[in-house]
C-alpha positions as CSV (number, residue, x, y, z in Angstrom):
1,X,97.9,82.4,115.9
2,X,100.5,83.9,118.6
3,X,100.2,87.5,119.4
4,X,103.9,88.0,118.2
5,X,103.4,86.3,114.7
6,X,100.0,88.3,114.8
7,X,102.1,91.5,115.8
8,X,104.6,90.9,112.8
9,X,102.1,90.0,110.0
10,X,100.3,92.8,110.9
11,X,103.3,95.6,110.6
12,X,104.0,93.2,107.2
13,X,100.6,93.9,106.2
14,X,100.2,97.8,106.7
15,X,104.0,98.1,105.2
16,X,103.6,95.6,102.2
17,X,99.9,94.8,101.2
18,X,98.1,98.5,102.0
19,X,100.7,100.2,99.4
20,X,100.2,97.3,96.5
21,X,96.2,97.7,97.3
22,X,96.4,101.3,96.9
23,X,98.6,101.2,93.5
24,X,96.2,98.5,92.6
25,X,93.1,100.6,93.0
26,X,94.3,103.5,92.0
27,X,95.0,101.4,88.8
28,X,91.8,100.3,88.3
29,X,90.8,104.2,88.9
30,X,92.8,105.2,85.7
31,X,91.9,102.0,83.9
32,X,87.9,102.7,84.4
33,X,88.9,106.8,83.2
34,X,90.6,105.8,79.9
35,X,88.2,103.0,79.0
36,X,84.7,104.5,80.3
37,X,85.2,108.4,81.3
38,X,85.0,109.7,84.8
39,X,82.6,108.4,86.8
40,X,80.4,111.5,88.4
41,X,82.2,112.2,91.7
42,X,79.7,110.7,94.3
43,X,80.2,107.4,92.4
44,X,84.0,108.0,92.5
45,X,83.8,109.0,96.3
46,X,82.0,105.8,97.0
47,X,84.2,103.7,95.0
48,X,87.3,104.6,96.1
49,X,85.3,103.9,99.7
50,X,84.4,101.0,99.2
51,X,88.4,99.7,97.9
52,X,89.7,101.1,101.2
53,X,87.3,98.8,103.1
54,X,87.5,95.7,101.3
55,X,91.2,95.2,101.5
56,X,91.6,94.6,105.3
57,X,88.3,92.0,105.4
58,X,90.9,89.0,104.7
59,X,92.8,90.4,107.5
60,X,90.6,91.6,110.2
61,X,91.7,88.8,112.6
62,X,95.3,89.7,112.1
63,X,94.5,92.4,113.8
64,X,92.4,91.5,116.0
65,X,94.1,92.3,119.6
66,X,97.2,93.8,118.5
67,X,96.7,97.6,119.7
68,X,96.5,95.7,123.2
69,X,98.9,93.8,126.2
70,X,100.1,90.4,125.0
71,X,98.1,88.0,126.6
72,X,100.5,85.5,126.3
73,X,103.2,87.8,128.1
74,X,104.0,86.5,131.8
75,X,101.9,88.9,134.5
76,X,104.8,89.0,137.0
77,X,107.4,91.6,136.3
78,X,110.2,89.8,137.7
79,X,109.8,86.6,135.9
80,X,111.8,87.6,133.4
């Protein structure tokens, strides 16, 4: 994949998919409160943990490289 579709997937990702994951797990949260009662707070802590990891696995080579230069850029500045 090209850094810039990288690039754009990724700012698509962090805008779009990060805020649905959240209202999803926070979902689940309140689901798991009303069905089962609170879970003791470690458990919670390591739940909510765990959900904050596991969404950006399918995406970890979306980002891969994007904090850095594009490689594909050209390396003189005046060929423009």
């Amino acid at each position: 994949m090209k850094y810039r579709t990288r690039r754009r997937l990724s700012i698509v990702v962090l805008l779009v998919v990060m805020p649905l994951w959240i209202a999803a797990a926070l979902a689940f949260m309140a689901w798991w409160d009303r069905s089962f009662g609170r879970m003791p707070v470690p458990l919670e802590m390591l739940v909510y943990l765990i959900l904050g990891v596991v969404w950006i696995l399918p995406f970890r080579r979306v980002f891969l490289g994007v904090g850095k230069a594009d490689p594909d850029a050209p390396t003189d500045p005046d060929a423009r």
